[in-house]
C-alpha positions as CSV (number, residue, x, y, z in Angstrom):
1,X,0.0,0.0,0.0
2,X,1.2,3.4,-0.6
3,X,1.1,5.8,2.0
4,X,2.6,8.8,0.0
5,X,-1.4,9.7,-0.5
6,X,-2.9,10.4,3.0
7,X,-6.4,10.0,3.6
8,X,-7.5,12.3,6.4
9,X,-10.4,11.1,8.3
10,X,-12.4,13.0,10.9
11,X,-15.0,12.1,13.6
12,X,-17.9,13.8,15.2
13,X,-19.9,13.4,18.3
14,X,-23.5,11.9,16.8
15,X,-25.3,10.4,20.0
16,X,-25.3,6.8,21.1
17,X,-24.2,3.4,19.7
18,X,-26.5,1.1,19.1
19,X,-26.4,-2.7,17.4
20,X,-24.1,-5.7,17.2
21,X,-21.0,-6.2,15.5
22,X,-18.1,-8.7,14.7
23,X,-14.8,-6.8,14.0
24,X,-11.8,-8.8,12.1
25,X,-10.3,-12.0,13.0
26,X,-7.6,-12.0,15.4
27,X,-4.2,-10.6,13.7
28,X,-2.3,-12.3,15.8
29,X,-3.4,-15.8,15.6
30,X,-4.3,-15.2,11.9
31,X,-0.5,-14.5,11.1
32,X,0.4,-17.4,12.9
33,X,-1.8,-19.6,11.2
34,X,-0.8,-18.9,7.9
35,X,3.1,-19.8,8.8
36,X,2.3,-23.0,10.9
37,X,-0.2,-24.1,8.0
38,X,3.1,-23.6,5.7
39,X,4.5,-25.5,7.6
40,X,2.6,-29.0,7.6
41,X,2.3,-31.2,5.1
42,X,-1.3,-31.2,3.6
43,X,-4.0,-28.7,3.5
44,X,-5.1,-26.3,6.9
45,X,-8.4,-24.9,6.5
46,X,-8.7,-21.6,8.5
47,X,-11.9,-19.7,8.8
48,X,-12.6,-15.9,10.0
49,X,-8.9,-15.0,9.1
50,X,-7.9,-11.1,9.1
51,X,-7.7,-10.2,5.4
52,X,-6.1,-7.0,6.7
53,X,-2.3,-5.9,4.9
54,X,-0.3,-7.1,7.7
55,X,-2.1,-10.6,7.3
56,X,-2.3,-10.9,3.4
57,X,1.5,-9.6,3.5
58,X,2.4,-12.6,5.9
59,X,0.6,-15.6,2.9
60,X,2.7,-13.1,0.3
61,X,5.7,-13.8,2.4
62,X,5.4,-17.2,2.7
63,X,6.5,-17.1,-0.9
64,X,8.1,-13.8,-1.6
65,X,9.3,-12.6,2.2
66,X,8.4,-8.7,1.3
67,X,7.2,-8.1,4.6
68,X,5.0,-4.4,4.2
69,X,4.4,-2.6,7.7
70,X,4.2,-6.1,9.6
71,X,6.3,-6.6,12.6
72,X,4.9,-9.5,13.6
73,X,4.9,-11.7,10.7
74,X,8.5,-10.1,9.6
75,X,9.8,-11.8,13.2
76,X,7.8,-15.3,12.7
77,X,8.8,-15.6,9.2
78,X,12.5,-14.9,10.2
79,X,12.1,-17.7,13.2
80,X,11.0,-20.1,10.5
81,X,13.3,-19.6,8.1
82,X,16.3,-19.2,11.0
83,X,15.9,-22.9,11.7
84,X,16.6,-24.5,8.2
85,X,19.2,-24.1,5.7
86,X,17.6,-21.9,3.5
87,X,18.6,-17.6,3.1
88,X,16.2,-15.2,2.7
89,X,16.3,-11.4,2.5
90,X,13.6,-9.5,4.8
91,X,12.2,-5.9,4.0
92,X,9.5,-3.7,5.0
93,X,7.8,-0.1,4.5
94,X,9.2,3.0,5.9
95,X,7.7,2.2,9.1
96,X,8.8,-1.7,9.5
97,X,12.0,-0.2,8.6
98,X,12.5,1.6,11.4
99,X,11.7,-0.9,13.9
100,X,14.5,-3.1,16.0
101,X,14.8,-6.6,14.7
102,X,18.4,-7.5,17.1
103,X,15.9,-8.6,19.7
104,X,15.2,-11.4,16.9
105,X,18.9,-12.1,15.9
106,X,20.3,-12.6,19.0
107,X,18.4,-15.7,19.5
108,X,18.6,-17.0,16.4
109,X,21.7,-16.6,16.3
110,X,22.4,-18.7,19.4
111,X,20.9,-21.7,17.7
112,X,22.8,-21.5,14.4
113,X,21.5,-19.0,12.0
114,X,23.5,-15.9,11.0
115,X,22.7,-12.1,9.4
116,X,24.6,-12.2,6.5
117,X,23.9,-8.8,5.5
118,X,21.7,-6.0,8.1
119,X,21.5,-2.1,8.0
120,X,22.7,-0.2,11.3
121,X,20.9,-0.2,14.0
122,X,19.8,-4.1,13.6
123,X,17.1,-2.9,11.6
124,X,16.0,-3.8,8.1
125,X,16.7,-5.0,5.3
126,X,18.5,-7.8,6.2
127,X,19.4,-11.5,5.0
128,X,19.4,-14.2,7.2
129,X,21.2,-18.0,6.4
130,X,19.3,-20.3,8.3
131,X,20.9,-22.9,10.3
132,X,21.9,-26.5,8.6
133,X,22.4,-27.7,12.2
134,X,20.1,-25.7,14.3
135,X,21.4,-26.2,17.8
136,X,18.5,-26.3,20.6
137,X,18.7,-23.3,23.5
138,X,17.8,-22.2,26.9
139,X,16.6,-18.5,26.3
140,X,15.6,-15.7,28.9
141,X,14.1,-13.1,27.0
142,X,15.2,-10.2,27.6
143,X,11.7,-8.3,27.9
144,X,8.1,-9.8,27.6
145,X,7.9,-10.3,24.3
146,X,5.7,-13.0,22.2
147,X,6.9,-12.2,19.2
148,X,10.7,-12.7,20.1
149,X,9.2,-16.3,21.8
150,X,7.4,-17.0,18.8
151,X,11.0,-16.8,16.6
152,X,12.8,-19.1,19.1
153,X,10.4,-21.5,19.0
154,X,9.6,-21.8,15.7
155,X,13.3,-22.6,14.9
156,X,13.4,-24.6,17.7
157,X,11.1,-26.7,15.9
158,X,13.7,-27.9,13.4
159,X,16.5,-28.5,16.4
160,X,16.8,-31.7,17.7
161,X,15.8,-32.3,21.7
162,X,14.7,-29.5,23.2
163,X,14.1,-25.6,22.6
164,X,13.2,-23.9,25.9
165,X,12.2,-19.6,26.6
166,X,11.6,-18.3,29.8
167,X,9.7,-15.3,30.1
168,X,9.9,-13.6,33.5
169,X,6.4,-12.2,32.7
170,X,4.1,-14.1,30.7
171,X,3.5,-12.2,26.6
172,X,0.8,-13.7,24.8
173,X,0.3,-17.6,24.6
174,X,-1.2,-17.9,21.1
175,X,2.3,-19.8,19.3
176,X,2.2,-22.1,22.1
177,X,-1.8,-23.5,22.0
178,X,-1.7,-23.4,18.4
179,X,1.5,-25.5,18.2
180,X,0.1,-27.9,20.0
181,X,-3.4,-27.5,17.7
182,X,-0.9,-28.6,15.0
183,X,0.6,-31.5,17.0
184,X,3.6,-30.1,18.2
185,X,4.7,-31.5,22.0
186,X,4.8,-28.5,23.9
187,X,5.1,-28.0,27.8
188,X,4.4,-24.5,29.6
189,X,5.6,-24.1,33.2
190,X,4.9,-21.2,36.0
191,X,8.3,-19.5,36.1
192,X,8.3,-17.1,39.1
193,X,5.2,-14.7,40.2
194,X,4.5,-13.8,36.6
195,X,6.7,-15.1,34.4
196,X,6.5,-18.8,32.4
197,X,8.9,-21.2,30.8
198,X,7.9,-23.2,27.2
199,X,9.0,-25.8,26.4
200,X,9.7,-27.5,22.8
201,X,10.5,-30.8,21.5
202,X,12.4,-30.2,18.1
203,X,11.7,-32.2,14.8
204,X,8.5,-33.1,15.4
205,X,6.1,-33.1,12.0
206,X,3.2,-30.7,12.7
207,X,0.3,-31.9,11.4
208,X,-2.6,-29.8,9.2
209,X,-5.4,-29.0,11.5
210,X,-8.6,-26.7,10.7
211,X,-8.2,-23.4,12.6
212,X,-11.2,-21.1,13.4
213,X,-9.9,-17.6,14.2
214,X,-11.6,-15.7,16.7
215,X,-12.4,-11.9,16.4
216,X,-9.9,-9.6,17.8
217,X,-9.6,-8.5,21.0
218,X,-7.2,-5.6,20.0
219,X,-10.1,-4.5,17.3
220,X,-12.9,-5.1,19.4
221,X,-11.3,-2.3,21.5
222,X,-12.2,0.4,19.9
223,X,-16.0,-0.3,19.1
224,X,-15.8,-1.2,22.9
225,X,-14.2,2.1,24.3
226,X,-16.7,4.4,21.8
227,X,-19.4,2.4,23.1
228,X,-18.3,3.5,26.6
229,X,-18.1,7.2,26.1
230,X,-20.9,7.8,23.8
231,X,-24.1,8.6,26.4
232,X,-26.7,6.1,26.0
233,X,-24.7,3.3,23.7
234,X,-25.3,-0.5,24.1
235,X,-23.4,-2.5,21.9
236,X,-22.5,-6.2,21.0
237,X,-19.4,-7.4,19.9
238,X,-19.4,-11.0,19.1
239,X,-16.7,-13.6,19.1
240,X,-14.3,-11.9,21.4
241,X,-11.0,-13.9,22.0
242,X,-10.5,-13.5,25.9
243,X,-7.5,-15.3,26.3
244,X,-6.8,-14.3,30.1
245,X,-3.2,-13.1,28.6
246,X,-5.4,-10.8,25.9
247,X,-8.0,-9.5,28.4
248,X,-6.2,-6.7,30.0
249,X,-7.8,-3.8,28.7
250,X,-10.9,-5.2,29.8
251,X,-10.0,-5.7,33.4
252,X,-8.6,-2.3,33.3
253,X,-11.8,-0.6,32.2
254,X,-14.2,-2.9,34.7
255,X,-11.6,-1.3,37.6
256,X,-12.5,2.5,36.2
257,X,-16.5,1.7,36.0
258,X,-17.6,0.1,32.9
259,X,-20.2,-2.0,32.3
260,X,-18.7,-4.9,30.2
261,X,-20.7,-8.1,30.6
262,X,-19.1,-11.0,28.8
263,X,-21.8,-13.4,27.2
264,X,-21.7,-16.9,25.9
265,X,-18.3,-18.1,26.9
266,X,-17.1,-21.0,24.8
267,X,-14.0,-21.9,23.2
268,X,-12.3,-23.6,19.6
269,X,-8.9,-24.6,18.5
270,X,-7.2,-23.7,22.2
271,X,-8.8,-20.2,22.6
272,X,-11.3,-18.9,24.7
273,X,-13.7,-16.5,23.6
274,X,-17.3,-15.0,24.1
275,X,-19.9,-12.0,23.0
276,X,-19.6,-8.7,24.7
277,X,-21.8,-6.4,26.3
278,X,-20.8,-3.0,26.4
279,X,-23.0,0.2,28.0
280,X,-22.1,3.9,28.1
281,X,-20.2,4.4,31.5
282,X,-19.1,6.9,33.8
283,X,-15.3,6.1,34.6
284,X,-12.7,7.0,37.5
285,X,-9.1,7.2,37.2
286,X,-7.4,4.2,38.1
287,X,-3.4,3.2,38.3
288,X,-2.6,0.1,35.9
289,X,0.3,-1.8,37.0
290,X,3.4,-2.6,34.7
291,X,2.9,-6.5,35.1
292,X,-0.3,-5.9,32.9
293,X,1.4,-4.1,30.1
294,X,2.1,-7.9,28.2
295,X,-1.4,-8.4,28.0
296,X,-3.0,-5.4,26.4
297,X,0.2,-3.7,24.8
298,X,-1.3,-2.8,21.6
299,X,-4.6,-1.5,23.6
300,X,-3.1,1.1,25.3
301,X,-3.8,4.3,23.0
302,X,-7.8,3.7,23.0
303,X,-7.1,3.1,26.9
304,X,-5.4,6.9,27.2
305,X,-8.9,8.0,25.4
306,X,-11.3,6.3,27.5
307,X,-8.7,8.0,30.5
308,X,-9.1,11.7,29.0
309,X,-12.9,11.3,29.8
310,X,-12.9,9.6,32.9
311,X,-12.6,11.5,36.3
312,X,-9.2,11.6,38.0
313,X,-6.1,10.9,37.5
314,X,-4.8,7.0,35.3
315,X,-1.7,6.2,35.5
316,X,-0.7,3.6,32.9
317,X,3.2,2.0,34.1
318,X,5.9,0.2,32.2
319,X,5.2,1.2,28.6
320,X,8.6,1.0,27.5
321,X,7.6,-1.3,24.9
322,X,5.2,1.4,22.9
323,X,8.5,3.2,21.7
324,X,9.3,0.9,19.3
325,X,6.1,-0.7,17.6
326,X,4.8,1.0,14.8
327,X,5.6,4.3,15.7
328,X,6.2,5.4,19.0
329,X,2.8,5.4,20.5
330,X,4.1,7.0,24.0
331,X,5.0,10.1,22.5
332,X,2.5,10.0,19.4
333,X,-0.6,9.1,22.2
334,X,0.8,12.1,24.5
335,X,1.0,14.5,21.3
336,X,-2.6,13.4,20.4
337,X,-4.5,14.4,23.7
338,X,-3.0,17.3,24.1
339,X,-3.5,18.6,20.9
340,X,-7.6,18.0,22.1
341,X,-7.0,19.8,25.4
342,X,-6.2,16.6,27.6
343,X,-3.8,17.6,29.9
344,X,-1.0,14.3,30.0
345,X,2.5,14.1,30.6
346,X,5.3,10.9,30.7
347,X,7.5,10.2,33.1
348,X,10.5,7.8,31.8
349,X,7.9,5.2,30.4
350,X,5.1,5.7,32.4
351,X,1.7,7.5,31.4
352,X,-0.1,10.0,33.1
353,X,-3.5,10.8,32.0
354,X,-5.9,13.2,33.7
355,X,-9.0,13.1,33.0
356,X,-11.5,15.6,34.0
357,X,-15.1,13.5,32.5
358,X,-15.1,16.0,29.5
359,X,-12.4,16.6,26.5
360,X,-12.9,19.7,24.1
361,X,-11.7,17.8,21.4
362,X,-10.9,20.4,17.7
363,X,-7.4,19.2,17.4
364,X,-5.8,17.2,14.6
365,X,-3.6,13.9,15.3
366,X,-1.0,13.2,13.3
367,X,-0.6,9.0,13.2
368,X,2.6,8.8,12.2
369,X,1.6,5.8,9.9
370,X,0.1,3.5,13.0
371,X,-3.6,2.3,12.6
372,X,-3.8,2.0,16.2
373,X,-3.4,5.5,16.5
374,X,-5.8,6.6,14.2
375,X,-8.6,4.4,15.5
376,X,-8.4,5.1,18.9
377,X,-8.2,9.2,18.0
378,X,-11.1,8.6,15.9
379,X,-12.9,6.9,18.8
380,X,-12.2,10.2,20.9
381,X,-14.1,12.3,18.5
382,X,-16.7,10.4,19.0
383,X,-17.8,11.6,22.4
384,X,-15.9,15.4,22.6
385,X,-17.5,18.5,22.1
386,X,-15.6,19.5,18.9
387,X,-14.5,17.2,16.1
388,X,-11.1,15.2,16.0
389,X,-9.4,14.8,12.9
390,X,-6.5,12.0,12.1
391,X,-4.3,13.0,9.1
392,X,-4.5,9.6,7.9
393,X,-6.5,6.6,8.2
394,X,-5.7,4.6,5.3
395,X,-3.3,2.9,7.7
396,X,-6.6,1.6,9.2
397,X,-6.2,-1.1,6.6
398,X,-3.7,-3.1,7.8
399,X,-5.2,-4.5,10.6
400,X,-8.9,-3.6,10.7
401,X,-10.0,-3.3,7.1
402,X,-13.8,-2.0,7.0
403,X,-13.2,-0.2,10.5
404,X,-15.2,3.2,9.1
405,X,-18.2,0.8,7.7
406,X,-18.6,-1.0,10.8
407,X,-18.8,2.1,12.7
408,X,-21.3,3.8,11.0
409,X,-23.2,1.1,11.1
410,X,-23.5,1.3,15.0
411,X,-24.3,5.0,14.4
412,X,-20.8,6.6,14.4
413,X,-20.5,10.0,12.4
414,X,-17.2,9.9,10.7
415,X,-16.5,11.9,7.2
């Protein structure tokens, strides 16, 4: 996609939300469905995958490793492809460009595969040789990270015995239950208060299984928080993963007030999920502790928006991690409310956000080329008194294609 040609997008306060909706299939286990199906021999039937960019650039890759604004599938792919003797060459947009892949290398590294060629910084493009004798490792991961987990295990698959990371807080659990979907034999371990340790037997044949994706917890979000702040709403949102290590966000807007009532709990392929119900709420400031951070790290921009309108004082810890996804989010979320009269400030990598049960809204966001960032800005202008405007939201695409569509049809006001 070309992001030369920015398409501004604004929003307006219209009244309440109303209706029932199923946002996109979870990116994360969609991504990770395509490269474990690739893997097998034989066919894997998924249903309700994401047909966002970042997805539909991860079954490109597969063949052609061009890996467009995608961190995740760029550090999968390179975990794959790091365990067998095979070299490949890995490049992305401006933004995946900019983004730290040592975290990746280091590891893979360890178990036999080397950069033979990577620009400054350990950033991309690079080419990796993968390893003809992959070695199995012991790895601590240096922050909570599933994506850097991911990459180990994946080319711990090819290693003979066994491939074991230790986390010392637990990141998301999705590579681990849908190895084992595939027939992988997998062991996970407490490790500490918070952390676990995974365990993976090497050169075992994964099988094809059917997946079913769930809808995404990270999308639902944003229908979620609007639904919250607009007076009035009442909204469904079906099919919600809620994964206890995806559900942060949630327990963090139960502890400020809101009324979230999860419906219909059930489960497929290994992941838990239900239907939401979500009412207008008023909210309090609350403080959300660090330890939570791995479990709603790409949530946290819509959560600074539900914080401008809340009363008191949130103050969101540990966020070291939103400086280096697709932009950084810390300072781009900070620039964002203050440029709609939120009054916010950082402090090393914490948040503070204080909300006084109104925002005046009228300011223009600059996304800096992250869809998060434009969705959850977009959510604000929902419920302020003046418009917001995003300078672009064709970013929106890559991971929640038919966001605006889905919005208006619950009564949203966005031109």
């Amino acid at each position: 996609m070309n992001h030369a040609a920015k398409s501004p997008l604004t929003a307006r306060r219209a009244g309440a939300l109303k209706g029932r909706a199923r946002v996109p299939g979870d990116k994360s286990i969609s991504h990770r469905a395509l490269i474990f199906g690739a893997l097998t021999v034989g066919e894997t039937r998924i249903s309700g995958l994401l047909e966002g960019e970042d997805v539909l650039n991860t079954a490109k890759a597969m063949r052609a490793l061009d890996r467009g604004n995608s961190g995740t599938g760029c550090r999968l792919v390179m975990g794959a492809v790091a365990g067998c003797p095979v070299t490949a060459t890995f490049d992305g947009d401006a933004s995946l460009r900019t983004r730290p892949m040592k975290r990746i290398l280091d590891p893979l590294e360890l178990i036999g595969a080397h950069a033979l060629s990577v620009t400054d910084g350990g950033r991309l493009p690079l080419t990796l040789a993968g390893a003809r004798d992959p070695i199995p490792i012991v790895y601590r991961t240096p922050v909570p990270s599933a994506q850097i987990k991911s990459a180990v295990l994946l080319a711990g698959l090819a290693a003979p015995g066994e491939t074991t990371v230790v986390e010392n807080e637990a990141s998301r659990d999705h590579t681990e239950r849908l190895l084992k979907h595939f027939g992988a034999e997998v062991r996970v371990e407490a490790e500490g208060a918070h952390g676990r340790k995974i365990t993976l037997r090497g050169e075992s044949e994964l099988a094809p299984a059917p997946v079913v994706v769930p809808a995404d917890p990270s999308s639902a979000a944003f229908p979620m928080v609007a639904a919250l702040l607009a007076p009035g709403s009442e909204v469904i949102l079906t099919d919600v993963m809620t994964n206890p290590l995806r559900t942060g966000l949630i327990v963090t807007l139960r502890e400020m007030g809101a009324d979230i009532e999860a419906l219909d709990l059930r489960s497929d392929g290994g992941e838990e999920m239900a239907d939401l119900r979500v009412r207008a709420s008023a909210l309090r400031g609350v403080e959300v502790p660090a330890a939570r951070a791995p479990s709603m790290i790409d949530e946290y921009p819509v959560l600074a928006v539900a914080a401008s309108f809340a009363q008191g004082t949130t103050v969101m810890r540990g966020l070291k991690e939103l400086r280096v996804k697709e932009s950084d989010r810390l300072s781009a979320v900070a620039a964002g409310l203050k440029a709609n009269g939120v009054d916010v400030e950082i402090e090393g990598d914490d948040l503070f956000v204080h909300g006084k049960g109104r925002v005046a809204g009228g300011g223009t966001v600059t996304t800096h080329m992250d869809h998060r960032i434009a969705m959850a800005f977009l959510v604000m202008g929902l419920a302020t008194e003046q418009p917001v405007r995003v300078d672009d939201a064709a970013i929106i695409a890559t991971s929640f294609p038919g966001f605006s569509a889905l919005m208006r049809g619950l009564g949203a006001e966005l031109s």
